[in-house]
ZAMARGU-4260 file (C-alpha; in steps of 0.2 Angstrom, whole numbers, plus 5000, padded with zeros to 4 digits):
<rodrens>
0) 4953/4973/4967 | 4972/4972/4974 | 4975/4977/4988 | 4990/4975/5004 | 4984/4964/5017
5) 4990/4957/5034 | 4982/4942/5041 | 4990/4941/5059 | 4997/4955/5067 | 5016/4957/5066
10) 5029/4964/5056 | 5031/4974/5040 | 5034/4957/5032 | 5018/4950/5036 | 5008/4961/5022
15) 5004/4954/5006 | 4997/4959/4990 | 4982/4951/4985 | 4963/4950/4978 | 4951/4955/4988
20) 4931/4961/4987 | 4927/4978/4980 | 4921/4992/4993 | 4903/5001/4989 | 4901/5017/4999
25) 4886/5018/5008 | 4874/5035/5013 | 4885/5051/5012 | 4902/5042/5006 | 4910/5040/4989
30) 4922/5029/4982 | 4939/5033/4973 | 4951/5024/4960 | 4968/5026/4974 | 4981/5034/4966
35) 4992/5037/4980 | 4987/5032/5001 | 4997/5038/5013 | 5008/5028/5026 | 5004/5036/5046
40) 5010/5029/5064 | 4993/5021/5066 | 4995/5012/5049 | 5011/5000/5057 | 5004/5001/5073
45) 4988/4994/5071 | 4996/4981/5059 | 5010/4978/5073 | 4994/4976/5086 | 5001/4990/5097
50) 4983/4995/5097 | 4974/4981/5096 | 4967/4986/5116 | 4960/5003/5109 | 4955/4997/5091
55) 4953/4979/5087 | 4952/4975/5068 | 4944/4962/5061 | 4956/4952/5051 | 4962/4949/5038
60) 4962/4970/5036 | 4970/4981/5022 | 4981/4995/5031 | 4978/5015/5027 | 4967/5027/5032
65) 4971/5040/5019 | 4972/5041/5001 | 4969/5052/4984 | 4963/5048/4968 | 4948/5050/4954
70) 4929/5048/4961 | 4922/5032/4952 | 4905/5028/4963 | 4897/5040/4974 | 4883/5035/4988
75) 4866/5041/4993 | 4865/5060/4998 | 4881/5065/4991 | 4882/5082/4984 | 4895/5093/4977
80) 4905/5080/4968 | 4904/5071/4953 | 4911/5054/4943 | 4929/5058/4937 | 4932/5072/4949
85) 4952/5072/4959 | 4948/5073/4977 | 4958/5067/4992 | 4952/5063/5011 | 4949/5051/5024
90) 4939/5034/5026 | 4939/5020/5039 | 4954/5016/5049 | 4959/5004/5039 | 4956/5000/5019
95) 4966/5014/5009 | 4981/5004/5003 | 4972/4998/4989 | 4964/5001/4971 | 4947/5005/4976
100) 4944/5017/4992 | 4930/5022/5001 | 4931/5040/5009 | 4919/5049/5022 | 4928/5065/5020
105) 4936/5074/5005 | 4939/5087/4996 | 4945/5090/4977 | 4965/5090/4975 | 4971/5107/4971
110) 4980/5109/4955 | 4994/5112/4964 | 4998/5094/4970 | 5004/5081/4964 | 4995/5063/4967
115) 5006/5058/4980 | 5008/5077/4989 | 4987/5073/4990 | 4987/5057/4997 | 5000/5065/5012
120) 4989/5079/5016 | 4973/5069/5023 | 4977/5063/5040 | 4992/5075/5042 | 4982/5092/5038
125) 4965/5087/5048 | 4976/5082/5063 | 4988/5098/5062 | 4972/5109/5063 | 4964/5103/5076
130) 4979/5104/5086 | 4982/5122/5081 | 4961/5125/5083 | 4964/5119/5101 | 4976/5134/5103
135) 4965/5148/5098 | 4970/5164/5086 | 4986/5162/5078 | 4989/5178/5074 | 5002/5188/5081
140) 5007/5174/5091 | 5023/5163/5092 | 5020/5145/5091 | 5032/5131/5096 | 5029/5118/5086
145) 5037/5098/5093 | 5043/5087/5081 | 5043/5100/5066 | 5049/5090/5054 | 5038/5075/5052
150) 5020/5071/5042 | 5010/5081/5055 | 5022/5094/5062 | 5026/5101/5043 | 5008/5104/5039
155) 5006/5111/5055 | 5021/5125/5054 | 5015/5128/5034 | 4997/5132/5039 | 5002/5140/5055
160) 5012/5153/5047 | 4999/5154/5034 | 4988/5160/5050 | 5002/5174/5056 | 5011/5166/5068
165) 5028/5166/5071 | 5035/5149/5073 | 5049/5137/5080 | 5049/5123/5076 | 5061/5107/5083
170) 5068/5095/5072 | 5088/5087/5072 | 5099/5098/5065 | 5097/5088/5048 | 5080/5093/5048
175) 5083/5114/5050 | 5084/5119/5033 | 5071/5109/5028 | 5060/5119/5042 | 5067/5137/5037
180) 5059/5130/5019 | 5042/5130/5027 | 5043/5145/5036 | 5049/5140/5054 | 5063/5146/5065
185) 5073/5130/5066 | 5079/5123/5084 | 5085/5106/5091 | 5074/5096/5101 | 5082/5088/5118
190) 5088/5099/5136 | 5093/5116/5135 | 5077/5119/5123 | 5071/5133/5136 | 5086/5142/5135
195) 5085/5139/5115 | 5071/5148/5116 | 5075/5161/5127 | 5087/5168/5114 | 5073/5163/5098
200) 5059/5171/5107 | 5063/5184/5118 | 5048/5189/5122 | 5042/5170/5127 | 5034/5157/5117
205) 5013/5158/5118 | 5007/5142/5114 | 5014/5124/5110 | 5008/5109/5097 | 5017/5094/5099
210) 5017/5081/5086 | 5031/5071/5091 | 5026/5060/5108 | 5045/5059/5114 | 5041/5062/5133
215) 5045/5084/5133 | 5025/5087/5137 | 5031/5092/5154 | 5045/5102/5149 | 5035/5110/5135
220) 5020/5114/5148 | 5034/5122/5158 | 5039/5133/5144 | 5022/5141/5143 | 5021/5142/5162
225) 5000/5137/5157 | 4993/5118/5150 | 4981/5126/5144 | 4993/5136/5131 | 4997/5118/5124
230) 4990/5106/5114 | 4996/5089/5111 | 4994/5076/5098 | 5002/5063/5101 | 5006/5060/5121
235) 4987/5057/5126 | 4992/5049/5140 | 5004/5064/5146 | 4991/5077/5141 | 4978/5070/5149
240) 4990/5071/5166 | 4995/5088/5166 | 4979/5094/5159 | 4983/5100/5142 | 4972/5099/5126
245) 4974/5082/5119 | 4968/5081/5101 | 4963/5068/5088 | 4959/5066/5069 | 4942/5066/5065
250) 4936/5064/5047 | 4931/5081/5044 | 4928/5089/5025 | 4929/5107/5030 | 4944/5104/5036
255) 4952/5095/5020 | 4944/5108/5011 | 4953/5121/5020 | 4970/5114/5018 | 4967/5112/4999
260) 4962/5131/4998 | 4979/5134/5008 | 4986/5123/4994 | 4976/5132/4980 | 4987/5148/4988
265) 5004/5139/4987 | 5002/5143/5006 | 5002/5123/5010 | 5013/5110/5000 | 5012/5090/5008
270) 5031/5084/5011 | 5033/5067/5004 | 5051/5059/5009 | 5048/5045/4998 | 5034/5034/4987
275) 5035/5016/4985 | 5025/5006/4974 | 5012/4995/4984 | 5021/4980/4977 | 5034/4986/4991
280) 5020/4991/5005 | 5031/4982/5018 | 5047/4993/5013 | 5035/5008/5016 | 5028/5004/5032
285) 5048/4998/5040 | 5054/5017/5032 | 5039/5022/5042 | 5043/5013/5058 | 5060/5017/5059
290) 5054/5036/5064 | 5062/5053/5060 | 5051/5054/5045 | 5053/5070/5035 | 5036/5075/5030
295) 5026/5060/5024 | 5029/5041/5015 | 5017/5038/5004 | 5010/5022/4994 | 5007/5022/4974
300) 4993/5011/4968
</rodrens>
């Protein structure tokens, strides 16, 4: 199969296209055609070797954790989807941004997305919800959500308001109709959010999510006067300090599942900012790294 490779870590530059050996999936995995994978902050910074102390690849490796496309070989102990079925999810750290994919956790596309929407909802929904899970009920509440405008902070204020809260969300100013699009109460990010909010929420802000990792994890456990009323996504090291909920991705169907129901509803649409052909991998992953993504880049096979 093709596939994009990097061979040493590095720049953008350094992925190539090239022939490599097809992946089988194993006990409780399948294996999809890629239409589309997605392009996430781990993807350039695993290739860049920012991570290489946390999670060292074995080299040369294909980058993506994410993708959508048509089921072609299914593994041992699979139920509940057949050969030919649409489905988009989540595999390895590494091995989506290529023609042949295996996936852990899935679940079938709604006929609502597009190929591309799909392959931007894997990493981006499952992270998004186990932020706001971290935060309890929804319902009634107002929700501040950092970093608003990017792959995980869309998803996040869609199926947020999708639970009944009520929320803010922080982008740049180039960002706020984009956010009032989804549903959130647009804001800029940066001093003087406090007394931003103060006029936004009157009645104070209950809890926080942020997705963004640009140092406010003090000011925004400040905000809430409790750590515990925040989670973070992002600033592991930060939450871990102050004592908030720090959250990861895990590879988790039920949760895919439920962001294609909310999808079925028209309650949830993946963001993509732009597509590029994988022949153009390394344009995708410098679009990526540059930052102030609005919802997600995304990969066509």
């Amino acid at each position: 199969m093709r596939a994009a490779r990097f061979h040493t870590y590095g720049e953008a530059e350094g992925l190539v296209i090239e022939q490599v050996p097809d992946p089988h999936p194993g006990p409780g995995e399948i294996r999809v055609r890629v239409a589309a994978a997605g392009v996430n902050p781990i993807d350039w910074k695993l290739r860049a070797g920012a991570l290489h102390g946390v999670i060292p690849l074995e080299l040369p490796a294909v980058p993506g954790r994410d993708a959508a496309g048509v089921v072609d070989e299914i593994g041992a102990e699979v139920q509940g989807v057949g050969i030919g079925d649409r489905v988009f999810g989540l595999g390895g750290v590494t091995g989506a941004t290529a023609e042949l994919f295996v996936l852990s956790a899935w679940a079938h596309v709604p006929a609502t997305w597009n190929d591309e929407q799909a392959a931007g909802a894997g990493l981006a929904s499952v992270t998004a919800m186990r932020g706001l899970d971290a935060l309890g009920s929804l319902a009634g509440r107002t929700l501040l959500v950092e970093g608003a405008a990017g792959g995980v902070g869309s998803a996040a204020v869609e199926i947020a308001v999708a639970r009944g809260a009520t929320v803010i969300g922080t982008a740049s100013e180039r960002n706020h109709e984009f956010l009032a699009s989804l549903g959130a109460v647009p804001t800029t990010y940066g001093p003087g959010l406090a007394q931003r909010l103060s006029a936004l929420a009157p009645h104070g802000v209950d809890v926080v999510l942020d997705t963004a990792a640009s140092g406010s994890l003090d000011d925004l456990v400040a905000i809430t006067g409790d750590p515990t009323r925040v989670a973070t996504v992002a600033d592991h090291a930060g939450g871990q300090r102050l004592g908030t909920h720090v959250v990861n991705a895990e590879n988790d169907s039920t949760l895919l599942s439920e962001a294609a129901e909310l999808g079925r509803q028209g309650r949830y649409t993946p963001r993509v900012e732009q597509s590029y052909p994988l022949e153009r991998i390394a344009d995708a992953h410098a679009h990526a790294e540059r930052g102030r993504t609005r919802g997600k880049i995304v990969v066509r096979i």
